[in-house]
N, C-alpha and C positions, 0 to 999 in steps of 0.2 A: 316839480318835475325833477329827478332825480336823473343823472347823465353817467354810467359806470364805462370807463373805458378799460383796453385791457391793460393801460400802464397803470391808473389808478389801483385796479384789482390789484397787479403784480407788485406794486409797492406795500398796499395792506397786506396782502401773504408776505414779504420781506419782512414788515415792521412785527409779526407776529413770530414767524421762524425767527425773527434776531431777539425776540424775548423769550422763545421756549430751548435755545442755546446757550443762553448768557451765563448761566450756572457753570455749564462745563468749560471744562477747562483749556486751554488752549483753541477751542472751538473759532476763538474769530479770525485765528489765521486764514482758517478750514475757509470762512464764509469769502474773507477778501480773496482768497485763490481760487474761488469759483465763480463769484461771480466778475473777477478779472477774466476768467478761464470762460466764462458763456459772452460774456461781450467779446473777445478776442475770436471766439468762433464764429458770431453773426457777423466779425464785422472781415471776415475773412474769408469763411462760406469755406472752410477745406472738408473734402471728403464727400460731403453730403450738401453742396450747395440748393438745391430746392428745400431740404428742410430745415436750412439755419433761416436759408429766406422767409418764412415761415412764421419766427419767432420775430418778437420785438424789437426794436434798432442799439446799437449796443450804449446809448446814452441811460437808454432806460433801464438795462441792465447794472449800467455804474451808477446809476440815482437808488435805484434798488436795494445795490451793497450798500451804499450810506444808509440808507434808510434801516437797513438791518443794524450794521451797526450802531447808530445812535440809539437803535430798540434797546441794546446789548448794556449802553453808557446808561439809558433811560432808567433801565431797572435796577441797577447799581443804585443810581440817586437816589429812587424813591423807597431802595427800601427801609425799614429803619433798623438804626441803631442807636444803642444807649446811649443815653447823654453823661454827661460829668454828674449828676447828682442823682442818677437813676438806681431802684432800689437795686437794681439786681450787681451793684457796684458794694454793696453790704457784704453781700456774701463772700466775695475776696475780702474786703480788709478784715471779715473775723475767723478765714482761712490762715490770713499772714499772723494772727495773734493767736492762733490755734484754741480758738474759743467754739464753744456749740453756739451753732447756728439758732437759738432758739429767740424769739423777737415778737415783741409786741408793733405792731403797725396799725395807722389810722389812716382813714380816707373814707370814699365814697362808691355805694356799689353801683357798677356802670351794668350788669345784664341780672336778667333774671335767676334765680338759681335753680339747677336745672341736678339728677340726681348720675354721679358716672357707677359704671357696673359693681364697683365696689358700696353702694347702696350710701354713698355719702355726695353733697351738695356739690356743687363745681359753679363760679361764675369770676366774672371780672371784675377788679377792682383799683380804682386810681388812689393810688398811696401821697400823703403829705407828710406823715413824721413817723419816725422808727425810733425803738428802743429795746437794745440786750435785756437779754433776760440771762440771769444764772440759774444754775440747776434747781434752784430754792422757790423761783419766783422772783426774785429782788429784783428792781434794777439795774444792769451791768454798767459796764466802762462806756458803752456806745449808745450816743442818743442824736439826732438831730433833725433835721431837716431832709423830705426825701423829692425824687417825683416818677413819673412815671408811672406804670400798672401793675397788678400784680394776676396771674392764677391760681384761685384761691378751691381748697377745698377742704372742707367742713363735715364732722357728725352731722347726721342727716336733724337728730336732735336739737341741736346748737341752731341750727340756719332754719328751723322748720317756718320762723315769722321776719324772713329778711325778703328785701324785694327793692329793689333799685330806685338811687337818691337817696336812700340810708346812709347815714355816717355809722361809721362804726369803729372800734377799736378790738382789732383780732388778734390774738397769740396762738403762734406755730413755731413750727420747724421751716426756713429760709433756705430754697434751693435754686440751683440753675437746672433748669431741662436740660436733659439728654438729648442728643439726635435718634436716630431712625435707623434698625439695619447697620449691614457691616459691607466688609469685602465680599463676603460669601450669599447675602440674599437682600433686596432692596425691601423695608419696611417703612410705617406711617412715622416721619421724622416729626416727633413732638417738639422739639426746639425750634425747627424753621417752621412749623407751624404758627407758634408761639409769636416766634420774630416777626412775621408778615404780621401779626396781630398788633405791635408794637412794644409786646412782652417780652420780657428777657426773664424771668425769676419767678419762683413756683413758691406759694405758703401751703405747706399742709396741717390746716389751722385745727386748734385743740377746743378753744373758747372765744367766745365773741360776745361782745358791749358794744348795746345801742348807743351809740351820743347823740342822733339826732334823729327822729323818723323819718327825717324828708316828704318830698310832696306825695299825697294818694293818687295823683293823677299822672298820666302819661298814655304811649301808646302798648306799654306792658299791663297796664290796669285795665286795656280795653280786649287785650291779647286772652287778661285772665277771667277776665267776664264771659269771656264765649266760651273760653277752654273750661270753666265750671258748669256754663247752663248745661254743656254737652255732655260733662260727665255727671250732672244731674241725671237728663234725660236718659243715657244711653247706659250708665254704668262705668265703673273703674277699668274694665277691659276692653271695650267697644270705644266710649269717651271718645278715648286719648288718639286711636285712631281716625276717627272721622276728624278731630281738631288736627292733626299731624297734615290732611291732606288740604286743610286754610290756612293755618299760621304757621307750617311747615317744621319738619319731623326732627330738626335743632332747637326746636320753640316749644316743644312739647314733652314732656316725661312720658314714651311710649315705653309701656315692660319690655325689656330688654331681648328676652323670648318671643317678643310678638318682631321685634325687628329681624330677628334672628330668620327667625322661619320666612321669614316676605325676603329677606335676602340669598335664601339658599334656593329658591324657585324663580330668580327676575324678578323682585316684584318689588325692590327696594322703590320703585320711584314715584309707588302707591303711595306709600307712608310720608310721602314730601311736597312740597309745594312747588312743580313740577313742572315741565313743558302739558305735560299730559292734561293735567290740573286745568291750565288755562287754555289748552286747546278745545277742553269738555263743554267750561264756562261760555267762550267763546262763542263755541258750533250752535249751543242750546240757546243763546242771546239773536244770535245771527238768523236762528230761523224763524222765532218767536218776530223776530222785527222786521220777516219779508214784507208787511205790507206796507212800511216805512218807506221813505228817499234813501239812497246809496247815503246820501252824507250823514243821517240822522241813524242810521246802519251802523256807519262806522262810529260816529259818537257815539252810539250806546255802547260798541261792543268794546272801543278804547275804553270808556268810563268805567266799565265793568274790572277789565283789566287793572288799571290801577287802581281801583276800591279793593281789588285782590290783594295787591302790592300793600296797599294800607296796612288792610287786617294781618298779613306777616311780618310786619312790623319791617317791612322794605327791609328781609333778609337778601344777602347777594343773590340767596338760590330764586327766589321770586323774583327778584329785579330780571334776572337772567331769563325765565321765563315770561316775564310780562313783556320785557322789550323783544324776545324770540317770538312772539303772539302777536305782538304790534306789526312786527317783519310779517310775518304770514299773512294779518290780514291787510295791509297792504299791498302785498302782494298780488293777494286775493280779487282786491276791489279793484286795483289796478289794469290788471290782465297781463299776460304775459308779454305781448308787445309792446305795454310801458314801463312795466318795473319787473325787472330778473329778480325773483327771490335769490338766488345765491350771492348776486353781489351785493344785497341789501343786510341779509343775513354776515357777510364779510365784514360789511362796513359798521354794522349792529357793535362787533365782536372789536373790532379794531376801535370802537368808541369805547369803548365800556374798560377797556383796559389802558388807553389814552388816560381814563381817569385816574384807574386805579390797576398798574401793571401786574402787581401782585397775585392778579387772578388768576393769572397764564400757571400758575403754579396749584390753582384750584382744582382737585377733582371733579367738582360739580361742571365747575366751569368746561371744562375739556367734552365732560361726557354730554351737556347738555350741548353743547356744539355741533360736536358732533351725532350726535342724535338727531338735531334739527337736520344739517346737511344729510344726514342718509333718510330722513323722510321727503325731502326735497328733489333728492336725486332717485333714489332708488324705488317708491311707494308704487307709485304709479307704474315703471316698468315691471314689476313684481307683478302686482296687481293683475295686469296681462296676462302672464303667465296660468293664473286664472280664470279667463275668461269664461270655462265649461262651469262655475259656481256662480250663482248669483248675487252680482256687483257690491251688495252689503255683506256676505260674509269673504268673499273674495279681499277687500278692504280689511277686516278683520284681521285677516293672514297675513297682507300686503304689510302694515304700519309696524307691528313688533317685528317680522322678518326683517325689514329695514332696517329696522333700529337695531336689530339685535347684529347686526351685517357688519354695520360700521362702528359696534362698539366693543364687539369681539377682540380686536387685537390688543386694542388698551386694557382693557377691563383684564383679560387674561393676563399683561402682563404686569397691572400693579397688584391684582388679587389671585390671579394663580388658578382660579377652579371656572368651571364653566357649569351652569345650570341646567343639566338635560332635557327638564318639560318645562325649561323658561318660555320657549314661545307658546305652547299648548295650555302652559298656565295664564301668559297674558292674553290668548284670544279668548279663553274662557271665562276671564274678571272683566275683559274688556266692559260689557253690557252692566254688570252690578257696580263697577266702578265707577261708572259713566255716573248712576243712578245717587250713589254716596257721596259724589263730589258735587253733583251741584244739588244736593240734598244739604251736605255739608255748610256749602256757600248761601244756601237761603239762612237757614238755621245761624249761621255767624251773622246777618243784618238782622234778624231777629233777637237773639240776643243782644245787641246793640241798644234796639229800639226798649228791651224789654225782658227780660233772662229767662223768665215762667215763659214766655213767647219762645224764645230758644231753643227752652230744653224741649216745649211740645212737639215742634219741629222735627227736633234730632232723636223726637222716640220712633217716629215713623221710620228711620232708619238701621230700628233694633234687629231686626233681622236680619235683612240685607247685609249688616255687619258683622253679623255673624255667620254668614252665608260664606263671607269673605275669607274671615280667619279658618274657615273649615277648609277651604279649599287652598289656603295657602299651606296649612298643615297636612292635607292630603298629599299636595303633590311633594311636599318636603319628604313626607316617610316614602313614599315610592321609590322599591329598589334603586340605586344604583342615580339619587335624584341629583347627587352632584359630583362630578368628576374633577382632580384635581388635575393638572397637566403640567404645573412649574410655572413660575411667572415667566414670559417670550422673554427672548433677549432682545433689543433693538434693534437689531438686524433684522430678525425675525419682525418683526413690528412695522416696518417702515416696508418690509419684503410684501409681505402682505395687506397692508393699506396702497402698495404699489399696483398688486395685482386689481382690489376693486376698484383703481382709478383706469386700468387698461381694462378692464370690464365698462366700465362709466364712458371711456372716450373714446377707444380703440374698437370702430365696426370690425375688426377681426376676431376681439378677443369679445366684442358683445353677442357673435354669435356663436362661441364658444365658451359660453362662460360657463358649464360644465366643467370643462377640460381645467379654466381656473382655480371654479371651485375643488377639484381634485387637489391640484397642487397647491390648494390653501390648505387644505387638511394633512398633506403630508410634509410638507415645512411646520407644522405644529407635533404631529404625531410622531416623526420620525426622531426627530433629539428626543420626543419623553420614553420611545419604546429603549434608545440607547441607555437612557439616563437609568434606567430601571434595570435596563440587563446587564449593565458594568460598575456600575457607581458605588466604591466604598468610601467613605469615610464618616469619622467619628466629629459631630458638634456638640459643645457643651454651649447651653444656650445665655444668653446675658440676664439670668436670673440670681438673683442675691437670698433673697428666701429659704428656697429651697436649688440643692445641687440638681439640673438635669442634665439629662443627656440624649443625644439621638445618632443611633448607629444603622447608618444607611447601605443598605450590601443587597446583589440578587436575591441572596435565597430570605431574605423579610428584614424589616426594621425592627430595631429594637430600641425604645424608650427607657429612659432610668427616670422614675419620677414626672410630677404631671404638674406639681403647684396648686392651687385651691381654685375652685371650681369659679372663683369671679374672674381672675385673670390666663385661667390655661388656653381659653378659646383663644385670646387675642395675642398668647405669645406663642406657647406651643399648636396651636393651631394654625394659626398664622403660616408658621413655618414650616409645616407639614404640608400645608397648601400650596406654599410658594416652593419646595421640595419637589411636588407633583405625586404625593405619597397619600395612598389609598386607602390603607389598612395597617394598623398597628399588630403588628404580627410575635411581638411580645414585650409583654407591657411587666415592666419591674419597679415594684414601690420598695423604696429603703426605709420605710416603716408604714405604722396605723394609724396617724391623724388624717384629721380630714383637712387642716389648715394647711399639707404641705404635700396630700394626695388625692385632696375632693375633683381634682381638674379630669380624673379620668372619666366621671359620668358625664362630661362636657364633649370632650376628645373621640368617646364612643358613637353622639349621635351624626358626626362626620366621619369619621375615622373608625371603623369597626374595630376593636381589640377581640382580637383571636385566641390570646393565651395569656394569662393576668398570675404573675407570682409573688409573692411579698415576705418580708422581711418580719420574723416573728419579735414585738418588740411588746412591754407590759403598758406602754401608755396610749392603747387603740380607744377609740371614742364611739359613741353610737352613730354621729354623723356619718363615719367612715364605713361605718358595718354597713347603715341605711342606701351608701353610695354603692357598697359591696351589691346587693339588692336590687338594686334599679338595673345594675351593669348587666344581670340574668348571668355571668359567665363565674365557671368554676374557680374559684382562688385557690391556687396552690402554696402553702407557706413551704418555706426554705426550710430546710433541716443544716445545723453545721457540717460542713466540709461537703457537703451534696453538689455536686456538678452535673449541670447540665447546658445544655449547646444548641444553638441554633446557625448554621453555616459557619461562622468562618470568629463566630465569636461564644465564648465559652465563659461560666459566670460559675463561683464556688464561696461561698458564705461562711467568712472565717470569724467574724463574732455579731452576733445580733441588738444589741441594746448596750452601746451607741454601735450602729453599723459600720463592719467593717466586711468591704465585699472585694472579690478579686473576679478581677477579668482578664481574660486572655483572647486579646483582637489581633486576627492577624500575626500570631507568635509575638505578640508585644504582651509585656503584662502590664496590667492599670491597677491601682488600688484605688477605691473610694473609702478613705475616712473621713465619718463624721464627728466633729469636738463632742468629747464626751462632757455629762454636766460636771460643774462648777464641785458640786460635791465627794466629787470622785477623785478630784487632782488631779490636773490633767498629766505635769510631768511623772506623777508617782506611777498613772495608766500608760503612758507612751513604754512607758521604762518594762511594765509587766505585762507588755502585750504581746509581744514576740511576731512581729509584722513581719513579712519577709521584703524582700528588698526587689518593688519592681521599675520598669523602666519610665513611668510615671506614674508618680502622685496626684493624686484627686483629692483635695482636702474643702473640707467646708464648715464654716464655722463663724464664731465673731472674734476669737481673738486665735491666732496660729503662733503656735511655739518653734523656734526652730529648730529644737532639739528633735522635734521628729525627725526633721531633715541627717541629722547625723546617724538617729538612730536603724531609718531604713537607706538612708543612699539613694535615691531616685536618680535616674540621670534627666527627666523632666519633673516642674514642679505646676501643677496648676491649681489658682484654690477659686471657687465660686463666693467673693466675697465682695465687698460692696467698696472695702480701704484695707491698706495695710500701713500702718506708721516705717514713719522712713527710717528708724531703727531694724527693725525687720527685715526691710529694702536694702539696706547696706547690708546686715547679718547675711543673708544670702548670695544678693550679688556675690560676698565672697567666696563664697563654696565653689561659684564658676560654674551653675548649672543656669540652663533655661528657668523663666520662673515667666509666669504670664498669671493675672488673675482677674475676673469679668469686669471689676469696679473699672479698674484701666484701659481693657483692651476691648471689653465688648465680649460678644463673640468667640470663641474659639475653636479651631478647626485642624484636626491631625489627617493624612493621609495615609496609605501604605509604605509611600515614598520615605517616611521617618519626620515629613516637616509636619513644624504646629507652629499655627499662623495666627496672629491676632486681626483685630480689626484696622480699616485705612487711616484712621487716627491717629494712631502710636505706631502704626507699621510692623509689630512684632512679629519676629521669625526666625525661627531655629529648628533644629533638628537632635536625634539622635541614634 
């Protein structure tokens, strides 16, 4: 018998609000001045004495603020940090001897190796001994003893026969992760990712030596037993999806394009081992066992549940779902006058991060939360709303409007775009889904028992699977299938989770929730219609590869460069996304590879490109022609000195191979030069180019001479590079001009105003 009071609850929300604070900065003042400031009002009653009386007694209130606080102290503790012998403590000392990073390491592999978009291996691995490497191979200066883990990634070649409890001995390139994002737009921070993991240090491994094979056995060998009979049965593109919705879609090598498309319709949560997942299992156990006792009911439908858990190799996203299932169907069984689903569901949430704090930092986590809570709360009133449909498709309507209700604010504002026929697409999978997943769940004890048993299972699924991915591609191509709007601010965020709570609580605003829903839509639409009808400025984005650019202004955006087609979706798109920007309305490549411009047949299937110009240079590739092809839109090549303009920014191509482009933003002039090759000389070429002299330099390249600097005068200097030797760094500093470049600052961002701002790390800013 479970007893939820409303001090209890009020402390769980405390202990949770004081973990999803703790990051920001100064925030615990914030927290001790309010809830000083809410006790001092109950216990004072000014103004509004019926409704402080109302609230809890003001003890509860200062038990509260401790409780938030110590959430605040809690996740300090637990999170980690490197120790004295941790590998990623390598990487500074052969910073301080200014030696390459390059290093052999031994240890053992702790995950599966799984493949990231760049078509190479990615998995974890716990390190015991390191050793330099010099440029030859040899042995270097540094060898010893290490500990810790490492983020390892591998030729898809190299890793193709690794698999966890291997020993191995690997040689890479030794790096620290980067964070996430700047001042200017909030991005997926790989380092604190990393960190929550207990990693600090990144190997981008070259080759790799077994030393030991370790054990055949585990719960990854039983993981890859079903993930094969299934792609026995079902095929290489079906497989991997029905396996993504048992052992969950981090467990699984899904083609990249198949997550792509299920993401741009809602429908990421198919591909993962889900609330949804186990809610299917669940319903399908629960009815199957009506003629059962309640208790014999619930055994099976718990047992089921965690045989779930098993087979995902008790990923947090399953645990999360398995224990958010558990909450339901006790709930369930319970009835409403014994057990409140919401406080149970609370206290679920307030366990589970008791254990492990770190999760409050989980997207999974947040959204499956909240997802639960708004089926909880919102389903069944929705549902009503419906009454003239009958009660199963009413349902239908009811469960994704829910879910889609309360996950809007967030989802917009860490992902920026919103899914126009995401509900229409999830009522419509809702029935085939239902069918694939516990299709899915036989077919994985099958394969257990027996793998030919398995895959027979998971052929009866062949269709239906393919039913599926039609219709996730269907609704992706439909016009206009995903709108970007900007990631919310938190005002906006908090503004708007405020409203569906005075919808939820407030009989005035729940019979006006209309009138809400209005003014939920116009706190979201009103900053994106500003943001588009005023917003100039120029970002050159934290890309070392290739220089880009994105120049944001009413009359259309204009991109310089897209990067290769594995990473433009996740950086240049990203930020497109998170911009609130629709259509690429003139797309300019500073040359014809496809390694430094494949990114635009990526950019195009979100992002329409309206006008596509490029830079005539002798080393174009057929890849790039083939990308030209797929794009369907006219390329226009540059001719020298040719100017032309789109609003307020003006582009004239002063030499083509290596590019040299002039822009004029704003009555500011920019130049982009690219390092010419090694063969050319570069000082002999700076000297016989006859650059003219604008008010910032755009340089990109691997090694920068400073004589250009003398030889055009810039009064800003920025170079899209990765390092710059601190000989350099001095050479310039003395000139006395700005100098910002992405390896440093990240980011960077010019206005009208004349300022260029780097990222919150280094703080840079100046003007001219």
């Amino acid at each position: 018998m479970f007893v939820f009071t409303i001090d209890l609850i009020l402390y769980g929300l405390a202990f949770i609000i004081g973990l999803l604070v703790a990051p920001m900065a100064g925030v615990g003042v914030a927290v001790i001045f309010l809830g000083l400031m809410l006790a001092l009002l109950r216990w004072q009653r000014w103004g509004f004495p019926k409704f402080w009386q109302r609230l809890p007694p003001p003890q509860t209130w200062l038990i509260a603020t401790a409780v938030a606080l110590l959430a605040m102290g809690y996740l300090w503790l637990r999170t980690p940090q490197p120790s004295a012998t941790d590998i990623s403590r390598v990487v500074t000392r052969l910073e301080a001897l200014d030696a390459v990073p390059t290093v052999q390491v031994e240890g053992k592999i702790e995950t599966f190796p799984l493949p990231n978009r760049a078509g190479r291996l990615r998995f974890f691995m716990s390190v015991d001994r390191y050793e330099q490497l010099t440029e030859d191979g040899a042995p270097g200066a540094l060898s010893g003893r290490a500990t810790g883990q490492l983020y390892i990634t591998v030729p898809a070649e190299e890793g193709a026969s690794l698999h966890p409890s291997q020993r191995i001995a690997m040689s890479g390139f030794l790096y620290q992760p980067r964070g996430g994002g700047t001042a200017f737009y909030r991005a997926f921070n790989f380092q604190r990712y990393l960190q929550r993991e207990g990693v600090f240090a990144g190997l981008a491994g070259r080759q790799v030596r077994i030393l030991d094979e370790g054990s055949p056995w585990g719960l990854w060998a039983l993981r890859q037993r079903i993930y094969q009979a299934q792609v026995d049965g079902l095929g290489e593109t079906a497989g991997p999806v029905v396996s993504a919705m048992v052992l969950g879609g981090r467990a699984v090598a899904i083609p990249f394009d198949i997550r792509d498309a299920f993401r741009r319709v809602g429908l990421s949560h198919a591909i993962a081992a889900s609330g949804f997942h186990t809610s299917v299992i669940l319903g399908v156990v629960m009815f199957l066992a009506r003629p059962l006792k309640e208790r014999w009911r619930l055994a099976l439908g718990g047992g089921c549940l965690i045989l779930f858990a098993c087979l995902s190799g008790f990923a947090p996203s399953a645990i999360r779902a398995v224990l958010m299932g558990i909450a339901g169907l006790l709930a369930l069984s319970g009835g409403s006058d014994k057990l409140k689903a919401l406080p149970l569901l609370l206290a679920i949430a307030v366990g589970m991060l008791i254990v492990n704090p770190l999760w409050i930092e989980d997207l999974g986590f947040q959204l499956s939360f909240l997802a639960t809570a708004g089926l909880i709360i919102s389903a069944n009133p929705i549902a009503k709303r419906f009454d003239f449909l009958p009660a199963v498709v009413a349902n239908l309507i009811a469960i994704p409007l829910a879910a889609t209700i309360w996950l809007f604010p967030l989802s917009l504002a860490i992902f920026g775009i919103f899914p126009v026929y995401g509900i229409i697409a999830n009522v419509s999978t809702t029935f085939i889904l239902s069918v694939i997943t516990m299709g899915g769940f036989i077919s994985a004890l099958g394969a257990v028992i027996w793998p030919v048993l398995g895959s027979g299972i998971a052929w009866l699924l062949y269709y239906p699977t393919l039913i599926l991915l039609w219709m996730a591609e269907f609704f992706g191509r439909l016009p206009g299938a995903v709108i970007a709007f900007g990631a919310l601010g938190w005002t906006q965020v908090f503004f708007l989770y405020g409203l569906i709570l005075l919808v939820w609580l407030h009989p005035w605003w729940k019979r006006r929730w209309l009138v809400a829903m209005g003014v939920g839509i116009g706190a979201v639409l009103v900053p994106f219609l500003i943001l588009q009808t005023t917003t100039f400025r120029v970002t050159i984005l934290d890309n070392h590869r290739v220089p880009i650019m994105v120049i944001q202004q009413p009359e259309g955006t204009v991109i310089i460069n897209s990067g290769d087609r594995t990473s433009a979706g996740q950086s240049v798109g990203s930020f497109l996304a998170l911009q609130g920007i629709n259509s690429i309305d003139w797309a300019i490549a500073s040359d014809r590879r496809s390694r430094s411009q494949g990114g635009w047949a990526e950019l195009h299937k979100t992002t329409p490109i309206r006008r596509y110009t490029d830079v005539p240079a002798a080393n174009s590739d057929d890849e790039y022609r083939d990308m030209l092809a797929d794009l369907q839109i006219e390329a226009n090549p540059l001719r020298l000195d040719q100017e032309l303009r789109l609003g307020d920014v003006e582009m004239k191509l002063l030499r083509a191979d290596p590019a040299v482009i002039q822009f004029n933003i704003r009555d500011k002039k920019w130049l982009l030069v690219t390092e010419p090759p090694r063969s050319l000389g570069q000082a002999t070429w700076l000297e016989s180019a006859r650059l003219p002299n604008p008010d910032v330099l755009w340089w990109w390249g691997q090694t920068f001479d400073p004589k250009l600097v003398d030889l055009i005068q810039p009064r800003a200097l920025i170079l899209s590079s990765q390092s710059l030797d601190q000989t350099t760094v001095d050479d310039l500093q003395e000139k006395n001009i700005p100098i910002y470049w992405t390896g440093r600052d990240g980011a960077i961002r010019w206005t009208p105003e004349g300022q260029i701002v780097g990222n919150q790390e280094t703080g840079s800013e100046g003007g001219f």
